[in-house]
PDB file of N, CA, C and O in Angstrom, chain B, residues numbered from 101:
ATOM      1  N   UNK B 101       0.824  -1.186   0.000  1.00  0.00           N
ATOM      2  CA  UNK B 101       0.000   0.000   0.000  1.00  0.00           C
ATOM      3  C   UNK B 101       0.875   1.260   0.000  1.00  0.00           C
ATOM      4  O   UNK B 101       0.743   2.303  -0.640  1.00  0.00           O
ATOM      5  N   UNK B 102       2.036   0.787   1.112  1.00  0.00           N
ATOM      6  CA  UNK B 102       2.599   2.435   1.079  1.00  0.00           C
ATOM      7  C   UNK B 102       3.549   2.686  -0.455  1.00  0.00           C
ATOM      8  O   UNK B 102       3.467   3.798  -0.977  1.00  0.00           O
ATOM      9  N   UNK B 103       4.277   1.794  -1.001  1.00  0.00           N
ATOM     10  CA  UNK B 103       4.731   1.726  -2.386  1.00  0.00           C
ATOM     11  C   UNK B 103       3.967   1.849  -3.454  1.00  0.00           C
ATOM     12  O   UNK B 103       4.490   2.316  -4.466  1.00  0.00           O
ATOM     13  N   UNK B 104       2.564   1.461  -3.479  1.00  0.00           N
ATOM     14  CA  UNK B 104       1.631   2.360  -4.431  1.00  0.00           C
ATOM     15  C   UNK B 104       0.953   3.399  -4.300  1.00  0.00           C
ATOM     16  O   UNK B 104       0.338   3.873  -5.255  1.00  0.00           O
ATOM     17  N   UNK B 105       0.939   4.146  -2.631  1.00  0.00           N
ATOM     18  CA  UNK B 105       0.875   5.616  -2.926  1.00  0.00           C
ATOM     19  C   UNK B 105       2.080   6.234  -2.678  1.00  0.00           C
ATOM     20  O   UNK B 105       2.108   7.378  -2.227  1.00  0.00           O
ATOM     21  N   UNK B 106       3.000   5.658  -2.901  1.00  0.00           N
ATOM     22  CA  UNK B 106       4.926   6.662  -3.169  1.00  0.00           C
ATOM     23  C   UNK B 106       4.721   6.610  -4.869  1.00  0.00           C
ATOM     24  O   UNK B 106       5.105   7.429  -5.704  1.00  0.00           O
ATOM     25  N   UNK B 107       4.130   5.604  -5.020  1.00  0.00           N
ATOM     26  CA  UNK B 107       4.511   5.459  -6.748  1.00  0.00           C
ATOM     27  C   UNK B 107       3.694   6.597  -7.496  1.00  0.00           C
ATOM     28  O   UNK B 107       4.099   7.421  -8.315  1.00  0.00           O
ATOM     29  N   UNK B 108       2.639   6.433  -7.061  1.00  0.00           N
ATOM     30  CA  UNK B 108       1.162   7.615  -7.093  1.00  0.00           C
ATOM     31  C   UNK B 108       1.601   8.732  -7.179  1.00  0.00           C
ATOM     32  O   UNK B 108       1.382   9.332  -8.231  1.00  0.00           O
ATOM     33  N   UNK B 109       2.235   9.284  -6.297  1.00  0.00           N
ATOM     34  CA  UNK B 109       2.930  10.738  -5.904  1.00  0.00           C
ATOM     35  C   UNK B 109       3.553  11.033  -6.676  1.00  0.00           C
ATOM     36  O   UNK B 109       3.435  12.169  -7.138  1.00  0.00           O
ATOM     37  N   UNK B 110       4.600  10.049  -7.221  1.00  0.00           N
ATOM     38  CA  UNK B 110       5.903  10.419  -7.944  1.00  0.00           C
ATOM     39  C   UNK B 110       5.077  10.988  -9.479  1.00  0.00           C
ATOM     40  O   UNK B 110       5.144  11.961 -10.230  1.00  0.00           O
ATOM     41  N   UNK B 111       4.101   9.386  -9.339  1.00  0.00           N
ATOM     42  CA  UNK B 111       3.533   9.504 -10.864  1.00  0.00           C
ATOM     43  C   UNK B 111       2.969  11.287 -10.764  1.00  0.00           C
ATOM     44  O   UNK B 111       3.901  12.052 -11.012  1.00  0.00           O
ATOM     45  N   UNK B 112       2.390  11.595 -10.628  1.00  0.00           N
ATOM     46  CA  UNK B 112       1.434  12.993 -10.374  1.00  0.00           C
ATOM     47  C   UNK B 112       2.789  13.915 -10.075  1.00  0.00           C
ATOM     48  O   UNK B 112       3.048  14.286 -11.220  1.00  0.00           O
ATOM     49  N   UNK B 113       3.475  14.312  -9.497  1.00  0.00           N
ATOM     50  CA  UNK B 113       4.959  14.881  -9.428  1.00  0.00           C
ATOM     51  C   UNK B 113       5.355  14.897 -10.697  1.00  0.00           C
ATOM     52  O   UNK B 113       5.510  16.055 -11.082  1.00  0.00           O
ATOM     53  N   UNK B 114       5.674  13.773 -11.836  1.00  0.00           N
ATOM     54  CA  UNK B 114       6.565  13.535 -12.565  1.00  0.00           C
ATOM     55  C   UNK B 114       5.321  14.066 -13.901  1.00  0.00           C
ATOM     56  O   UNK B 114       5.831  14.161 -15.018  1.00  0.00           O
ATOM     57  N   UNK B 115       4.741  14.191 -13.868  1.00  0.00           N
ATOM     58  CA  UNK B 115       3.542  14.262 -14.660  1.00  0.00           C
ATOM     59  C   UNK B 115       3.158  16.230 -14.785  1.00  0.00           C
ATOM     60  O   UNK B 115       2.929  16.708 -15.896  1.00  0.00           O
ATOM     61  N   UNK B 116       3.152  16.906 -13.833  1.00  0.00           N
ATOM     62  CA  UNK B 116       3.306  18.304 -13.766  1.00  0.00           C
ATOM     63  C   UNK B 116       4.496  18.757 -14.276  1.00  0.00           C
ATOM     64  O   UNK B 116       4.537  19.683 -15.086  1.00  0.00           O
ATOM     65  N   UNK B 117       5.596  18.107 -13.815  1.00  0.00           N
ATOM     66  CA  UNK B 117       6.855  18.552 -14.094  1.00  0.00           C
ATOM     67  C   UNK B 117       7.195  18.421 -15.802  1.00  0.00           C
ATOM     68  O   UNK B 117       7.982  19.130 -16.429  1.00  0.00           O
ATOM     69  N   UNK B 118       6.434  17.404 -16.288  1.00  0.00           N
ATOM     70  CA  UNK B 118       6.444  17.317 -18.061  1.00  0.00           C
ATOM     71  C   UNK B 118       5.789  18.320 -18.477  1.00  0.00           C
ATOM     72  O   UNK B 118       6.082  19.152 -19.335  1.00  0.00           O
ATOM     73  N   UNK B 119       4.891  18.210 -17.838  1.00  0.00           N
ATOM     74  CA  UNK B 119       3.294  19.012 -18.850  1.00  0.00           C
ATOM     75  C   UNK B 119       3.743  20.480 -18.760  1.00  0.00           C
ATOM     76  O   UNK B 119       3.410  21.321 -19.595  1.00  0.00           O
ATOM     77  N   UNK B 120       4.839  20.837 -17.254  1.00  0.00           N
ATOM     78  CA  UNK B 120       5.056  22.279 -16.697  1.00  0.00           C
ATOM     79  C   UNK B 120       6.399  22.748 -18.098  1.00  0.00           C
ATOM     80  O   UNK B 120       6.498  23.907 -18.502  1.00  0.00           O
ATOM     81  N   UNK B 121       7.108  21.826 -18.525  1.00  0.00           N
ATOM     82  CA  UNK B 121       7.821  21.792 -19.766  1.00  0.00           C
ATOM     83  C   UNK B 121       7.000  22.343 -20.923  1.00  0.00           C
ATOM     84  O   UNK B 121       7.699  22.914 -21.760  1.00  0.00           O
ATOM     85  N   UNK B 122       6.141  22.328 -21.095  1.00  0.00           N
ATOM     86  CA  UNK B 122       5.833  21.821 -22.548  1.00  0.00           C
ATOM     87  C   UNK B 122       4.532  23.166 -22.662  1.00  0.00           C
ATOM     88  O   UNK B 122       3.860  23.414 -23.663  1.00  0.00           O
ATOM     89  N   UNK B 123       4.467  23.847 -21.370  1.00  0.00           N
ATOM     90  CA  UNK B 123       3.447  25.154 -21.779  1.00  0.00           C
ATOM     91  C   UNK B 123       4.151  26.229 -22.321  1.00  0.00           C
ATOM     92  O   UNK B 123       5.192  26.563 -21.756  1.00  0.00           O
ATOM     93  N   UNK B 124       3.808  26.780 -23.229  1.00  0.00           N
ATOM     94  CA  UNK B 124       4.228  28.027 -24.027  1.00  0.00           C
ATOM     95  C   UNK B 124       5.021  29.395 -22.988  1.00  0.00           C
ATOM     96  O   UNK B 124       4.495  29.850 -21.973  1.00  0.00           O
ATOM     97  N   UNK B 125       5.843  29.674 -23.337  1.00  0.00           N
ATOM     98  CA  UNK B 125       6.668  30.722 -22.306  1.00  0.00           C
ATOM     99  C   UNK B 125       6.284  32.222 -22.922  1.00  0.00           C
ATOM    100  O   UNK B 125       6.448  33.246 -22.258  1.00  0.00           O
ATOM    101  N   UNK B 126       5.683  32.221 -24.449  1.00  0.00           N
ATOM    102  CA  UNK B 126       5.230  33.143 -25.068  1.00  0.00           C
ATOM    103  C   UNK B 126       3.908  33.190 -25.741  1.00  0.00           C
ATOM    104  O   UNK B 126       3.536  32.136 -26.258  1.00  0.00           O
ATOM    105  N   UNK B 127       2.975  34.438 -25.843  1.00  0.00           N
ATOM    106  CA  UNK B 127       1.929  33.958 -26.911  1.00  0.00           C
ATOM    107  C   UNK B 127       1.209  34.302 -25.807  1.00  0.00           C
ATOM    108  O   UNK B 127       1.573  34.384 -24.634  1.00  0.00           O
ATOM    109  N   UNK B 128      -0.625  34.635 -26.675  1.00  0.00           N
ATOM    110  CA  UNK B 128      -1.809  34.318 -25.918  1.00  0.00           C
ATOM    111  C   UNK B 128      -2.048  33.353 -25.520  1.00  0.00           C
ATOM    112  O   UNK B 128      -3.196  33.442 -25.086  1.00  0.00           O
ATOM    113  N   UNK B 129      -1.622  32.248 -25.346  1.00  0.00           N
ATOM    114  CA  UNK B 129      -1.561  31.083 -24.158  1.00  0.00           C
ATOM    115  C   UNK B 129      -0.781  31.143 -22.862  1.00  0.00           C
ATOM    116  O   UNK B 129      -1.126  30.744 -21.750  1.00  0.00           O
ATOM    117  N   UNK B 130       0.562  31.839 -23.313  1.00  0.00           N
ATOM    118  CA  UNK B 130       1.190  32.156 -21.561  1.00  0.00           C
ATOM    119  C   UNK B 130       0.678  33.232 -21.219  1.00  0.00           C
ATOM    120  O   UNK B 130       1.273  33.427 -20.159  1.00  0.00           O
ATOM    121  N   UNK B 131      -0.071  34.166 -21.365  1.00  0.00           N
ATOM    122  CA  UNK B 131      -0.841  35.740 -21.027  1.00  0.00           C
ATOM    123  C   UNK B 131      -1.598  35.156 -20.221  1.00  0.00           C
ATOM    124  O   UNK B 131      -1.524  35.246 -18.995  1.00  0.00           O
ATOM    125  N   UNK B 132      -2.706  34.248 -21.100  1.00  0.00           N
ATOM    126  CA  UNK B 132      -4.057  33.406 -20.261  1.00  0.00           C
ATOM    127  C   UNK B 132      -3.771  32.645 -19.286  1.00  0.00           C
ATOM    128  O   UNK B 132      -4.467  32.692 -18.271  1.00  0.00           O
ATOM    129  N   UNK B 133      -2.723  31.809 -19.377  1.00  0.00           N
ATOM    130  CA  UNK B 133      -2.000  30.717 -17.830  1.00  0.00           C
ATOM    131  C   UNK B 133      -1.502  32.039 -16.863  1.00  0.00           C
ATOM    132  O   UNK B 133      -1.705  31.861 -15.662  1.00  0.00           O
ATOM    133  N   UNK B 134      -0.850  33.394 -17.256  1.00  0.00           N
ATOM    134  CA  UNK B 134      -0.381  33.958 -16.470  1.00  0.00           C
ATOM    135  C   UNK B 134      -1.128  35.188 -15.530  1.00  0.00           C
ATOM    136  O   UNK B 134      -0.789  35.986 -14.656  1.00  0.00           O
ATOM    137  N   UNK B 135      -2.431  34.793 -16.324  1.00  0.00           N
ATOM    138  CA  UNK B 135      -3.556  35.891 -15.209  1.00  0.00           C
ATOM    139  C   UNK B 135      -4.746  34.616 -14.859  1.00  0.00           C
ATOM    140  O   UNK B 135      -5.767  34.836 -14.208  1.00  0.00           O
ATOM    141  N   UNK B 136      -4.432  33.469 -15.348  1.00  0.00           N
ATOM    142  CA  UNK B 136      -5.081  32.319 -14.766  1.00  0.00           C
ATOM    143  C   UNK B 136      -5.465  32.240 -12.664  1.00  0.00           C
ATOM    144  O   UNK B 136      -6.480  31.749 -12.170  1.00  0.00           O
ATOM    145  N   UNK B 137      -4.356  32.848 -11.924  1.00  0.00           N
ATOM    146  CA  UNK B 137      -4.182  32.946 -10.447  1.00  0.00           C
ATOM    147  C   UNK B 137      -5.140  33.979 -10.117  1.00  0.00           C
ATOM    148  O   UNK B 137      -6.194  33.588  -9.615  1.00  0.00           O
ATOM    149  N   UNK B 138      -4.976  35.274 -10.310  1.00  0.00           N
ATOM    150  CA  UNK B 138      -5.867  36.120 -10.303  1.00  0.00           C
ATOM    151  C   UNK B 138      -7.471  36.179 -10.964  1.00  0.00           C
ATOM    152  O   UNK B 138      -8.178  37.166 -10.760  1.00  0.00           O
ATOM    153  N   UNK B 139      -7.823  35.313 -11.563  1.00  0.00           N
ATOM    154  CA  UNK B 139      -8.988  35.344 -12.251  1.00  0.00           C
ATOM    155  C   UNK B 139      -9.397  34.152 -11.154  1.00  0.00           C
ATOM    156  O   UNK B 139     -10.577  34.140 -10.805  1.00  0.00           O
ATOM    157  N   UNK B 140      -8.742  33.419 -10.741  1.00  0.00           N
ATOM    158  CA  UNK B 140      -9.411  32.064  -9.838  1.00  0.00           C
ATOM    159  C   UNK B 140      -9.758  32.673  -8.094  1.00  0.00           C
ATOM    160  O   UNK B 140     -10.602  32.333  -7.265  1.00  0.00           O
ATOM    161  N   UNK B 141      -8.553  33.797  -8.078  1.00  0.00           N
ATOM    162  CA  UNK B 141      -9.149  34.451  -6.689  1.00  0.00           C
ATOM    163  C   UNK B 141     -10.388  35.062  -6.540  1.00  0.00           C
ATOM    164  O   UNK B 141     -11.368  34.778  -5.852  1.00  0.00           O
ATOM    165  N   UNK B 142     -10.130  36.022  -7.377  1.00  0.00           N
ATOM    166  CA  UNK B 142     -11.933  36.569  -8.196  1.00  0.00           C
ATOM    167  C   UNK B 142     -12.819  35.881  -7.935  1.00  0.00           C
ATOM    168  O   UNK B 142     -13.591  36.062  -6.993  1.00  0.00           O
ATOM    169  N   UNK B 143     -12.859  34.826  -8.858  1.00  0.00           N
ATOM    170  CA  UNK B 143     -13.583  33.964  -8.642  1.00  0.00           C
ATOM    171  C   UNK B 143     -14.362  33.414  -7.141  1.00  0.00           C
ATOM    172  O   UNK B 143     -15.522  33.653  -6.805  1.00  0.00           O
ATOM    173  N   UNK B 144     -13.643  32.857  -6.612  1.00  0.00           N
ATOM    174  CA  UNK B 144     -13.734  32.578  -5.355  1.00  0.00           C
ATOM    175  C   UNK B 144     -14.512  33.267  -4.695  1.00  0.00           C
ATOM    176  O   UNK B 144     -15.678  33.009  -4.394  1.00  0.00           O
ATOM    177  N   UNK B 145     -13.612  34.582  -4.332  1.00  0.00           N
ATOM    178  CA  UNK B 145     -14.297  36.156  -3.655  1.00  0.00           C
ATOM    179  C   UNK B 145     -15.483  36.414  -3.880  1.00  0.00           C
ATOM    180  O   UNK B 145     -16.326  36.539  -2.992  1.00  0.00           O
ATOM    181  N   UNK B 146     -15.759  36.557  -5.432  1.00  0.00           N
ATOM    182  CA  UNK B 146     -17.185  36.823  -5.657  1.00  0.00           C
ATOM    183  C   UNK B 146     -18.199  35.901  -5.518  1.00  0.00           C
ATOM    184  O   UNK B 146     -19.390  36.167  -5.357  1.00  0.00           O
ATOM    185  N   UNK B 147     -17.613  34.637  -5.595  1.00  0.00           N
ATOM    186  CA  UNK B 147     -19.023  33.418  -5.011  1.00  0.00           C
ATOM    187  C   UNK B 147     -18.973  33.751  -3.640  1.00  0.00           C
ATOM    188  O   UNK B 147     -20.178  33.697  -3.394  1.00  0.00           O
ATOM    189  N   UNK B 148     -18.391  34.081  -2.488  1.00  0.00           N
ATOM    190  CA  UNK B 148     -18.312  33.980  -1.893  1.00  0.00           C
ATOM    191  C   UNK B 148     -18.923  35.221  -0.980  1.00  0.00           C
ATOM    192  O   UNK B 148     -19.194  35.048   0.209  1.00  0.00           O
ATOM    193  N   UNK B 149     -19.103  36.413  -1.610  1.00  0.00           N
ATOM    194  CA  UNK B 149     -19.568  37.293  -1.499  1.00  0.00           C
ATOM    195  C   UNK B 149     -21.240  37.210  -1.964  1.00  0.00           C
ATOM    196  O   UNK B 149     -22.222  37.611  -1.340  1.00  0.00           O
ATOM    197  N   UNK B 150     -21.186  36.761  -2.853  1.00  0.00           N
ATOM    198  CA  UNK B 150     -22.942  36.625  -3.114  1.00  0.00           C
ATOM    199  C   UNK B 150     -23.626  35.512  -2.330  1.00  0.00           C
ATOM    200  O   UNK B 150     -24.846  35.357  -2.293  1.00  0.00           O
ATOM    201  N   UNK B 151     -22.443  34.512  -1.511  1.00  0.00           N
ATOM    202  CA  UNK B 151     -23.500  33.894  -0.442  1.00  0.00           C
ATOM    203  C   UNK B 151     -23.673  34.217   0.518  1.00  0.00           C
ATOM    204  O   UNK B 151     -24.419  33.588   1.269  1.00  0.00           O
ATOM    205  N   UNK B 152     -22.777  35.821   1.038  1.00  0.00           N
ATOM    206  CA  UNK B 152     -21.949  36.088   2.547  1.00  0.00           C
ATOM    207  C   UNK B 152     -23.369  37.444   2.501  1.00  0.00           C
ATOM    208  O   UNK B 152     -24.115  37.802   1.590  1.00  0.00           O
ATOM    209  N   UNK B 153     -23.234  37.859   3.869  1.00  0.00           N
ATOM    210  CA  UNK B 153     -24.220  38.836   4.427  1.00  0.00           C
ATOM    211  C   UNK B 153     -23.319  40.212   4.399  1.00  0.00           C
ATOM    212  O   UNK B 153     -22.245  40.436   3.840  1.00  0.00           O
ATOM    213  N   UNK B 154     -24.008  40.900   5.064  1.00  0.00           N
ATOM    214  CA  UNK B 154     -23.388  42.245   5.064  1.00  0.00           C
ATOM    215  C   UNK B 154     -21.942  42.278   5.870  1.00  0.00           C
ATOM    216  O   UNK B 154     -21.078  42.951   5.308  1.00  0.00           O
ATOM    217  N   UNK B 155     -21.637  41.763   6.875  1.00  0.00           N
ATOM    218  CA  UNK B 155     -20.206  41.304   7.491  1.00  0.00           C
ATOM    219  C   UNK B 155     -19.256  41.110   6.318  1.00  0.00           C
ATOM    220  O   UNK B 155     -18.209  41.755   6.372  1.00  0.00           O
ATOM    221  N   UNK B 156     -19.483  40.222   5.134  1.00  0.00           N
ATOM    222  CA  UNK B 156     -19.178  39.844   3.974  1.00  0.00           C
ATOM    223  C   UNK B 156     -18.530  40.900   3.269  1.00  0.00           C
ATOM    224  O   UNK B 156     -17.429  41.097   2.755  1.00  0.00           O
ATOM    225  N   UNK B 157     -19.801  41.622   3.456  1.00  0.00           N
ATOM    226  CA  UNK B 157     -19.415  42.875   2.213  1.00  0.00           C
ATOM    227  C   UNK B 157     -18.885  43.830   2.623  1.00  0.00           C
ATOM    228  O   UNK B 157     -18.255  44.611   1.909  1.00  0.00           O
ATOM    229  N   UNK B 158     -19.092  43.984   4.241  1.00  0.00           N
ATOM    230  CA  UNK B 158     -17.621  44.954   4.513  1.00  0.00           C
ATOM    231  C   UNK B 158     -16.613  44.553   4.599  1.00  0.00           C
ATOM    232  O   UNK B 158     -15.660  45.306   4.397  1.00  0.00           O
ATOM    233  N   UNK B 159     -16.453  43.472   4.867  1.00  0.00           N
ATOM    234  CA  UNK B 159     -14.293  42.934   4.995  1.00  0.00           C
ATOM    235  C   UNK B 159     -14.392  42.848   3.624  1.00  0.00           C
ATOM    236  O   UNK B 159     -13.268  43.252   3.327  1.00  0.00           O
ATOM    237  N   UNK B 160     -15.179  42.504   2.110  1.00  0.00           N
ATOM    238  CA  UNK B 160     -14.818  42.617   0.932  1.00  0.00           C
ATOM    239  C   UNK B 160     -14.337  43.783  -0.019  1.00  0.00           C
ATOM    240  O   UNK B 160     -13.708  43.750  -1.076  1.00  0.00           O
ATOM    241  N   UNK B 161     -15.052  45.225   1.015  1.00  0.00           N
ATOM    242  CA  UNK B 161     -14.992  46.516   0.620  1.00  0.00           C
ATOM    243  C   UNK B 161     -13.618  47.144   1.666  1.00  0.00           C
ATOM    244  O   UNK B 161     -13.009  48.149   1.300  1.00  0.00           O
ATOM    245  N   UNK B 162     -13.200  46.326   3.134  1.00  0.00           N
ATOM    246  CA  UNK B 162     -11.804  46.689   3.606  1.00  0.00           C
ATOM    247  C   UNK B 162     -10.764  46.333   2.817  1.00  0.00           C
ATOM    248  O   UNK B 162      -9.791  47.054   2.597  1.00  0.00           O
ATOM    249  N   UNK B 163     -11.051  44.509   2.090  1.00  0.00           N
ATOM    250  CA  UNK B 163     -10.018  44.604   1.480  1.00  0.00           C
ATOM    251  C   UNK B 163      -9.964  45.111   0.108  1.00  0.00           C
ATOM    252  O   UNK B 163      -8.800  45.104  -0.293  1.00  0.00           O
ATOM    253  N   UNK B 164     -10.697  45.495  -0.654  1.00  0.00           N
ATOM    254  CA  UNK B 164     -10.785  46.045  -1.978  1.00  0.00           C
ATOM    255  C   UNK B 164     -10.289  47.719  -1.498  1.00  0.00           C
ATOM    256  O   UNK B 164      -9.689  48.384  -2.343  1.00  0.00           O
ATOM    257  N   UNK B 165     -10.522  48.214  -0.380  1.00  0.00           N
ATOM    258  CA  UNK B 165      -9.567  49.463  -0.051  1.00  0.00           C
ATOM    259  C   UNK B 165      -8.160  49.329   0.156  1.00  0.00           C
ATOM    260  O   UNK B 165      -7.389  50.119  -0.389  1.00  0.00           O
ATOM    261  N   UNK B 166      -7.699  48.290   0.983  1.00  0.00           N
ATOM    262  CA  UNK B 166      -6.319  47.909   0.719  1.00  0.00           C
ATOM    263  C   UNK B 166      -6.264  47.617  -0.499  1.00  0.00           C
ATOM    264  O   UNK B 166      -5.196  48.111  -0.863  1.00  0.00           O
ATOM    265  N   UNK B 167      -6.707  47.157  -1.314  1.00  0.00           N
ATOM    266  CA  UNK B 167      -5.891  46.507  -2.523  1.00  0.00           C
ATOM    267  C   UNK B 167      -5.881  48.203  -3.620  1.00  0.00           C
ATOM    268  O   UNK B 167      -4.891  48.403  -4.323  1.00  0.00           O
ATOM    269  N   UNK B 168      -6.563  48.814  -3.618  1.00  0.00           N
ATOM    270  CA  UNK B 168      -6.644  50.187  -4.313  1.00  0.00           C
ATOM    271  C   UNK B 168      -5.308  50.682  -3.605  1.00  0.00           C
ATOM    272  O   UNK B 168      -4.455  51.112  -4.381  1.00  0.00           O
ATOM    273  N   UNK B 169      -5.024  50.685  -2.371  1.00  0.00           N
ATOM    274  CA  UNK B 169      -4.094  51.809  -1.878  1.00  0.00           C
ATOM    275  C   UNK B 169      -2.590  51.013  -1.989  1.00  0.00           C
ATOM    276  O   UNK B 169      -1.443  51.447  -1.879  1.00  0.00           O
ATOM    277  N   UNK B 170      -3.012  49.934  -2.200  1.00  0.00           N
ATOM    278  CA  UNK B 170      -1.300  49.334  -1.709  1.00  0.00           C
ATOM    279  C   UNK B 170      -0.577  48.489  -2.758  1.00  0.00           C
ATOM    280  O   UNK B 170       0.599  48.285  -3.059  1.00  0.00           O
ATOM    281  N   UNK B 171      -2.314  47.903  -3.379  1.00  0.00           N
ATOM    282  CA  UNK B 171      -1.153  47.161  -4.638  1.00  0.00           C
ATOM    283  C   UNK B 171      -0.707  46.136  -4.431  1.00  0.00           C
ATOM    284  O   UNK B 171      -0.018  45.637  -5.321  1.00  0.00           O
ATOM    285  N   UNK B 172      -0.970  45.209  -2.842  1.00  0.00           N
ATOM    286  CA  UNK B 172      -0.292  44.399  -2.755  1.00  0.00           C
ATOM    287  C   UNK B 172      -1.344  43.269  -2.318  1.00  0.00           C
ATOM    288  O   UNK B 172      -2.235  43.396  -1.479  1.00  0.00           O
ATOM    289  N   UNK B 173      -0.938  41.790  -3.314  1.00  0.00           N
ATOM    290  CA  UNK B 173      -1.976  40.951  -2.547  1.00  0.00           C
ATOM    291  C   UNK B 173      -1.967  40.800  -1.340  1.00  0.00           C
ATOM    292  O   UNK B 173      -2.882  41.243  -0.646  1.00  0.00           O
ATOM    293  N   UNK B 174      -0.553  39.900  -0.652  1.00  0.00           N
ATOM    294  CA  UNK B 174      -0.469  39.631   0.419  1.00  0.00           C
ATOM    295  C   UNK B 174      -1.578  40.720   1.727  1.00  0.00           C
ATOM    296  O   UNK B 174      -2.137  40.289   2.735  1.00  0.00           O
ATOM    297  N   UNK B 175      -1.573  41.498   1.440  1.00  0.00           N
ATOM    298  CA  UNK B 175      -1.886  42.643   2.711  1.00  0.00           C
ATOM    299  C   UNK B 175      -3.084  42.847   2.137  1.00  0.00           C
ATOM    300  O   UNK B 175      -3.834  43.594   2.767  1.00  0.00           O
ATOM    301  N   UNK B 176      -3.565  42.313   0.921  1.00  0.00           N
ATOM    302  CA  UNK B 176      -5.160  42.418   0.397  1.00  0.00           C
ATOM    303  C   UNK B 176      -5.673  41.343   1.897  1.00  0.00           C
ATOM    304  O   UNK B 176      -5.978  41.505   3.078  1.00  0.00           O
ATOM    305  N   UNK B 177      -5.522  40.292   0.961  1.00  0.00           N
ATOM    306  CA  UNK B 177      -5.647  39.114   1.630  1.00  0.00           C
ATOM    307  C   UNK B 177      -5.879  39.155   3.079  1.00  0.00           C
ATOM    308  O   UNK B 177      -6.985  38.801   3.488  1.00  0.00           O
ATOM    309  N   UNK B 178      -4.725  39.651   4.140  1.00  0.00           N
ATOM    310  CA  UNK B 178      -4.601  39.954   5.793  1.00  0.00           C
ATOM    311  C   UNK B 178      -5.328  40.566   5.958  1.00  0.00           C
ATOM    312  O   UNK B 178      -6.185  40.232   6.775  1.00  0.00           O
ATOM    313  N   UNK B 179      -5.453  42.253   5.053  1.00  0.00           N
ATOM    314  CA  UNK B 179      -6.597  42.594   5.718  1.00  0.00           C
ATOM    315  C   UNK B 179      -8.141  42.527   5.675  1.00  0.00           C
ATOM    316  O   UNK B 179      -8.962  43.269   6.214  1.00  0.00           O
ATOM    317  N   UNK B 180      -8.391  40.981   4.559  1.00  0.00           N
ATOM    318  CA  UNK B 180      -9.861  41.043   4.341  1.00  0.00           C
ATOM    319  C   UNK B 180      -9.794  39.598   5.214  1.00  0.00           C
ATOM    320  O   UNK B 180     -10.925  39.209   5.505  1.00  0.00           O
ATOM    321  N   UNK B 181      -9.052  39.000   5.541  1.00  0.00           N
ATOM    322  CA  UNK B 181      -9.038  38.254   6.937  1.00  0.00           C
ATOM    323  C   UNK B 181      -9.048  38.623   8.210  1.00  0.00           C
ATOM    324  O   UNK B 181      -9.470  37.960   9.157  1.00  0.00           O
ATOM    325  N   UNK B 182      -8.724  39.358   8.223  1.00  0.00           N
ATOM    326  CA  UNK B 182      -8.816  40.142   9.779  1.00  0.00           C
ATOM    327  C   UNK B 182      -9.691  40.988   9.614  1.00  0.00           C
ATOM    328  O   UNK B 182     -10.223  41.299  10.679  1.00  0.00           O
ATOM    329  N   UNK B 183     -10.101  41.531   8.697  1.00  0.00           N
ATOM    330  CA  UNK B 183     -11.865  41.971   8.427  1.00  0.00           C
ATOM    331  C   UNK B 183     -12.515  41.404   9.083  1.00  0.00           C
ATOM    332  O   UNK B 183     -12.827  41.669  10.244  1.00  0.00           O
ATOM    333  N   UNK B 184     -12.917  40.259   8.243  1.00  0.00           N
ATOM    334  CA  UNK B 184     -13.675  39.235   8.688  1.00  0.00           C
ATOM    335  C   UNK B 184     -14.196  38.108  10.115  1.00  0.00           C
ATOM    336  O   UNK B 184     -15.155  37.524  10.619  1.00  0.00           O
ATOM    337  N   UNK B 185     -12.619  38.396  10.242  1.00  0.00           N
ATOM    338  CA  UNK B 185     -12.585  37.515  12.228  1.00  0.00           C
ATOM    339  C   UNK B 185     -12.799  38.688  12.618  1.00  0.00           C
ATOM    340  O   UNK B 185     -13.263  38.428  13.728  1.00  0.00           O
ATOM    341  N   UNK B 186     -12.814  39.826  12.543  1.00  0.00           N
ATOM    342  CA  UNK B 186     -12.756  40.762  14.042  1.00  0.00           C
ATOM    343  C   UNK B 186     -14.441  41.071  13.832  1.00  0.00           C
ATOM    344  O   UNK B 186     -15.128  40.974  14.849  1.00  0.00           O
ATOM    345  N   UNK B 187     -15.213  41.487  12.375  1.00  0.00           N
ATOM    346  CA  UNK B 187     -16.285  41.787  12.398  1.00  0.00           C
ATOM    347  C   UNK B 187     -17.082  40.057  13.101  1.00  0.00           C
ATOM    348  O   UNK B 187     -17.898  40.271  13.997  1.00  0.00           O
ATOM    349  N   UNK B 188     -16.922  38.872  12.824  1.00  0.00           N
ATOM    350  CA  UNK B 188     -17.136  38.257  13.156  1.00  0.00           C
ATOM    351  C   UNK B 188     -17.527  37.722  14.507  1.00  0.00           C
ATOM    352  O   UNK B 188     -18.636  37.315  14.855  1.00  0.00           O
ATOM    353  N   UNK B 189     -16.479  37.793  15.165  1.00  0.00           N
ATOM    354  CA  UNK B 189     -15.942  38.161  16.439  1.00  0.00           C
ATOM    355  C   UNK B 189     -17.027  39.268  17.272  1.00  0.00           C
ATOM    356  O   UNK B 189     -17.531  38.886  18.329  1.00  0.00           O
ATOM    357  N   UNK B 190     -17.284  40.377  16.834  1.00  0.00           N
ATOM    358  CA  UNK B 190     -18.189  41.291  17.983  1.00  0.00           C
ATOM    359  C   UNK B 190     -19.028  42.018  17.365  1.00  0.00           C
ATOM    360  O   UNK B 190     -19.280  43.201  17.595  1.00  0.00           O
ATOM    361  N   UNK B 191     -19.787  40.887  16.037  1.00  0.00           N
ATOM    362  CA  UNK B 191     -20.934  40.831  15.923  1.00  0.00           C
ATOM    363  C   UNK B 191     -21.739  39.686  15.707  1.00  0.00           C
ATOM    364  O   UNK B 191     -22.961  39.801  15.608  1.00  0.00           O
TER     365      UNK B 191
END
């Protein structure tokens, strides 16, 4: 069992690492893989926002103010997490 999920792993490991070869480094195909991350956060956010209540939509509108002023995901991210637990939290 444990040698066919080491083998498993490798297989799936060894299998990204080809396919990660063989994607275009130029062209409207690496543009589309390369805003592929950002279009999946989006994503997320906004389902996630149309199921969330008003708590929701203010840590979505704290962090969409960080992200206007700073430019930076990381600190998007922290502060629409700590949005969220603190409005959470003491309401």
């Amino acid at each position: 069992m444990i040698l066919s999920l080491a083998a498993a792993t490798f297989t799936v490991r060894l299998s990204g690492y080809l396919l990660g070869r063989r994607l275009p480094d130029h062209g409207p195909w690496a543009r589309g893989l390369q805003a592929l991350p950002g279009c999946l956060i989006l994503s997320l956010v906004t389902c996630l926002l149309m199921q969330g209540g008003p708590l929701e939509w203010v840590s979505g509108a704290v962090a969409f103010a960080v992200a206007l002023a700073t430019r930076s995901l990381p600190l998007t991210m922290a502060a629409g997490i700590a949005a969220i637990c603190l409005l959470r939290a003491y309401f």
